[in-house]
Each structure stands twice: as structure tokens, then as C-alpha cells.
N, C-alpha and C positions, 0 to 999 in steps of 0.2 A: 380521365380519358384524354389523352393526346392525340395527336396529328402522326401519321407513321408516313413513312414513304417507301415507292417504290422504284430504286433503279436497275437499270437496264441497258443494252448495246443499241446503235441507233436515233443518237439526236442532237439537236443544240437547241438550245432555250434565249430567248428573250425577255421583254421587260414587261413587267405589269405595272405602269404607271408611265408619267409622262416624260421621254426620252429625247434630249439635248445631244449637242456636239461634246458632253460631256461625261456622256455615258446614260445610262437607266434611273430614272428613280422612281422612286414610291410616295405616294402623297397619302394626307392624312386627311380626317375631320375633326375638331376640337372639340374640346370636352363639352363646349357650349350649347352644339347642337343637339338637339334629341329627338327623334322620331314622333310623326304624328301619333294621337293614340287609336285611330280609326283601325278596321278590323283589316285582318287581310282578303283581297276576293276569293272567293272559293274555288279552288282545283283539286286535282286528282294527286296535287301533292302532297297534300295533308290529310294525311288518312290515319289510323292503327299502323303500328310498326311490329316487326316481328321481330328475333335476333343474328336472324341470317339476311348475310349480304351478298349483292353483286359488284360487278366494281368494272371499269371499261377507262381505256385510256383515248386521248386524241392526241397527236402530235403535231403542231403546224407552225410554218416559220415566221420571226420576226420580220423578216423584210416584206412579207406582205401585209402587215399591221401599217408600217411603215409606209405603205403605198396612201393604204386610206388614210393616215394621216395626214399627210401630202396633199392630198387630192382635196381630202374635205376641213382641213385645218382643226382638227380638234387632236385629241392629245390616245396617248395608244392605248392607255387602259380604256377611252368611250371604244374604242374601237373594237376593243375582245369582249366589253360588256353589249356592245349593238350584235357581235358574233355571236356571242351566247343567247341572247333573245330573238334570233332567227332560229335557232337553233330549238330553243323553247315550244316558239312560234309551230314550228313543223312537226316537233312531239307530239303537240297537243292536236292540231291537224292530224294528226297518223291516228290518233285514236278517237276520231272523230266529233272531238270539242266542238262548239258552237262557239266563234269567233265574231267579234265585231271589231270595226275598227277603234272603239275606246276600251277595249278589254285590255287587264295589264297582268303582270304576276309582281307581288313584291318579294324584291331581297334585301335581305341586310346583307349590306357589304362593310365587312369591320375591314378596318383601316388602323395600323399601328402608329402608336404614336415615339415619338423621340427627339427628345429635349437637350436643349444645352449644358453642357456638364462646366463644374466650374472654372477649369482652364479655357473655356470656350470653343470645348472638343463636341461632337454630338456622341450622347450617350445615351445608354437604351435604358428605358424603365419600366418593366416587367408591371407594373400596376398600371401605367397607364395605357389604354387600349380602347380607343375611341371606334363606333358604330354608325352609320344611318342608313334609315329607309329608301331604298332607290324602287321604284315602280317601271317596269320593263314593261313596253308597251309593244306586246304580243301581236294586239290584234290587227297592228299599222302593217300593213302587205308591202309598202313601199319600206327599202332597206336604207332608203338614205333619207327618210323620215323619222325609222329607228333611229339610226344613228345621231341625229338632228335633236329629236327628245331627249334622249341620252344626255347628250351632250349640256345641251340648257339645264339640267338635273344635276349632273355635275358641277356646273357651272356654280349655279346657285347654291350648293352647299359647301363649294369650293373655298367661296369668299374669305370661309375662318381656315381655309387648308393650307398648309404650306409642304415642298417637298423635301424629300431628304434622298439623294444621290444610290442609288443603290449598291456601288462600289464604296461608296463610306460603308453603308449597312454590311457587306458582307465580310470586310475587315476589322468589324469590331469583335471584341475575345468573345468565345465560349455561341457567336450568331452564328444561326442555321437556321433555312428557310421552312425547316418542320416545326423550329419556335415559335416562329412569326405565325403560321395557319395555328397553330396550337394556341397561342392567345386569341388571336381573331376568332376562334370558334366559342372561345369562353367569355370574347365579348357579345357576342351572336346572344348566347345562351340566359343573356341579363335581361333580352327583349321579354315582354309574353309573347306566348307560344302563337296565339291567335292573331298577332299582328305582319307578320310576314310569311311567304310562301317557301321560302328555303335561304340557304346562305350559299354566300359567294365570295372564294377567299383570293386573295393576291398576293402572292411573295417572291421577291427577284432573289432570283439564285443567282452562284456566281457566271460570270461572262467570257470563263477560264477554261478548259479541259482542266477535271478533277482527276484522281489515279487512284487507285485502292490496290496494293500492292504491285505496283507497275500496270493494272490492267486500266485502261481510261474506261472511263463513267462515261457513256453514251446518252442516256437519259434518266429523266429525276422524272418521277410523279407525286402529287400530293395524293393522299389519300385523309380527308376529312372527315368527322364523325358526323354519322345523324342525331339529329336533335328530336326532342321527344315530338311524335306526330309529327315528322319530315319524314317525306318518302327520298327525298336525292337532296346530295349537298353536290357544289361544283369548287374543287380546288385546281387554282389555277399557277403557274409557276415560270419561271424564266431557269434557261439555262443554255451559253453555250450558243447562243445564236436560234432560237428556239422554243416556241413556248407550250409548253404540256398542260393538258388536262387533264384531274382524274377525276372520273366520275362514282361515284359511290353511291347506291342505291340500295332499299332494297328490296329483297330477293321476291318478297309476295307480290307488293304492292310496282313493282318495275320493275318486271320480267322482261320488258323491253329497252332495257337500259339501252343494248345495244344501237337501236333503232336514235335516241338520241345521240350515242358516239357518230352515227353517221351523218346526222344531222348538222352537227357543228360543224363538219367537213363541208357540210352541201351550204348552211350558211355562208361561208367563207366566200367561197368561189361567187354565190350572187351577190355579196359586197364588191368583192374584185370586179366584179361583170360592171356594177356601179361607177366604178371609179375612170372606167372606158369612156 
């Protein structure tokens, strides 16, 4: 089971990972790391799954990633990850969760890895594909708190990470950003099932207008597999000046998928509001 995507007319994509005067990159975690082995906390994302899905996109621009980064010094992938946990935050809210402010939701966020080839080119190795536990803290109502935890989370398992340019990644032979969520998902899938509440994938696409027989690619979506007892997985993507989300749900258990596509929109805007 792979990663498929969906493109479309209508977008530019940005970076999932922390972005220089040098362009986008993507950072990793090392093999060294491994997840606590505590249980994940209980949501309405882990339920029974069925075989039918729903699916919703978000589209929203890098330069306002850019903003919060600016403003609050942390790097852009905390910044779509504090997005995404507001976003969480107001799902769970809409269907009338019991929130406190130490409630969290865990994801594994796999991280690709990519090593030095012997010429001292970066080379991709398809076996290695490093994971860890990020605990999104839902129930903090303040958005530049989110972001704050976030951020110290990263931080600290940052320590063994190093990044690799995203413009290197997308010029190496045979890479596409549907490979990179396609491994990431089948390092997800190494966790037990019981230890995280969903996954969360990141992959920079390229920063170019692509063309499929003269017509331009307008927008790229990830479309991520559920994992056994995940109700939603969240792929995330750069493209283009742009960064897409697709959301893949399913159909029994998140019937209101849509209600979180709008969500990540509404997040956004009270980040931006923050950074005022």
C-alpha cells in the first residue's frame, strides 16, 4: 500500500521543514531515537475502520508560515505542526470533547532519512526511514503556547537531526514526494498501533512549475493510507510557493472530515492574528 497523490489547477506549495536563504529543507530524526512506550491518550481517532474513505484538501501559502516564523523564531515545519494542532484542537471541540489544558493527541511524524554517498553527494536510502512521538497539545487554548510546546519538542529530538536542502532532495534520480510520504507511512506502521493517535507526514515538493504535456500542475496533494485503527492520517506537502494538505479519513468513523479541512483554515488565521 503506497502514498498516491492528487493534482490539480490552482496552487503553489512550500516547505515542510526548516527554510534558509537557501531554499526548503526537510529534517530528520536518527535512528537512535525511539519513542516512548506509554499508551497513546484516548480519542475518537482510534476506533474500528471500515474500507471506505473520505478525503478533503486544504491549500495555504508559504509565506504565511514564513510570517510565524519571523515573528516567533522557530523553524516552519513547528509552525504547520502548531497549525495542525489548532486545527485538531477545534475538531475535537466541534464534537464536543472534554478538553483540558494538559490534554494532548500523539503523532508519529516519520522523518526521512538521507546519508552521505561515497563521492560525498547526499544519497537516498530507501531502508533508512527514521520516526518519533510528537504529543500535540490540544487542550492549550493559547496558539502561541501551541506553538511554544511544539517547538521545545522538536527541539529536543532535533538534537540527533540534521537537515538536508530540499532542492538537493528533489534533484536526486527516480525522488518524488509520493516516495518520501510512502516510506514515512511504513515507518509510522513499525510503531504499535496503541502508542500514537495518527500520523503526520512531510515532504517538499519541487519550488518549480511542473507541466504534464504543456498543461502546468497547479496543485499536488498527498493522499496518505490509514493505519490499522486510525480514523485520519494528515499529508502534508510543499509545492510552488504553497503548501497542501490532504486529508484522508474515514468515511464512518469521520464523516466530518470536512469540518477539520475548515478547521486548519480557521487555525491559521488565529496564528497570523498571534503574530500581530
Amino acid at each position: 500500500r503506497g502514498t498516491g497523490w492528487l493534482g490539480r489547477g490552482a496552487g503553489r506549495g512550500g516547505a515542510c521543514g526548516r527554510v534558509g536563504r537557501g531554499g526548503c529543507a526537510f529534517s530528520w530524526v536518527g535512528p537512535g531515537v525511539r519513542p516512548p512506550a506509554t499508551g497513546a491518550p484516548a480519542s475518537p481517532l482510534n476506533t474500528r475502520t471500515s474500507r471506505n474513505r473520505r478525503f478533503d484538501v486544504v491549500r495555504t501559502d508559504l509565506a504565511d508560515y514564513r510570517t510565524i516564523r519571523s515573528r516567533f523564531n522557530c523553524s516552519i515545519n513547528d509552525a504547520i505542526l502548531a497549525v495542525v494542532t489548532g486545527a485538531l484542537r477545534n475538531w475535537l471541540l466541534s464534537r464536543g470533547e472534554a478538553l483540558t489544558e494538559s490534554t494532548t493527541l500523539r503523532a508519529v511524524v516519520p522523518m526521512s532519512v538521507y546519508v552521505e554517498g561515497a563521492a560525498g553527494e547526499q544519497a537516498h536510502s530507501a531502508s533508512e526511514v527514521s520516526s518519533f512521538l510528537l504529543d500535540l497539545p490540544v487542550g492549550e487554548p493559547n496558539p502561541v503556547m501551541r506553538l511554544s510546546h511544539i517547538a521545545h519538542a522538536t527541539e529536543f529530538n532535533g538534537r540527533q537531526r540534521r537537515g538536508v536542502r530540499a532542492r538537493t532532495l528533489v534533484h536526486l534520480a527516480g525522488f518524488a514526494p509520493a516516495s518520501l510520504h510512502a516510506m514515512s507511512v511504513r515507518a509510522a506502521s513499525t510503531f504499535a498501533e496503541h502508542t500514537f493517535n495518527l500520523v503526520i507526514t512531510n515532504a517538499p515538493g519541487p519550488q518549480a512549475p511542473m507541466y504534464i504535456g504543456g498543461a502546468r500542475m497547479l496543485e499536488m496533494y498527498p493522499v496518505s493510507p490509514l493505519l490499522r485503527n486510525q480514523a485520519s492520517s494528515i499529508g502534508i506537502t510543499s509545492y510552488d510557493g504553497r503548501v497542501f494538505y490532504g486529508l484522508n479519513a474515514d468515511r464512518d468513523a469521520m464523516a466530518d472530515i470536512g469540518v477539520l479541512a475548515t478547521a486548519v483554515r480557521d487555525s491559521m488565521e488565529e496564528m497570523l492574528g498571534a503574530c500581530v
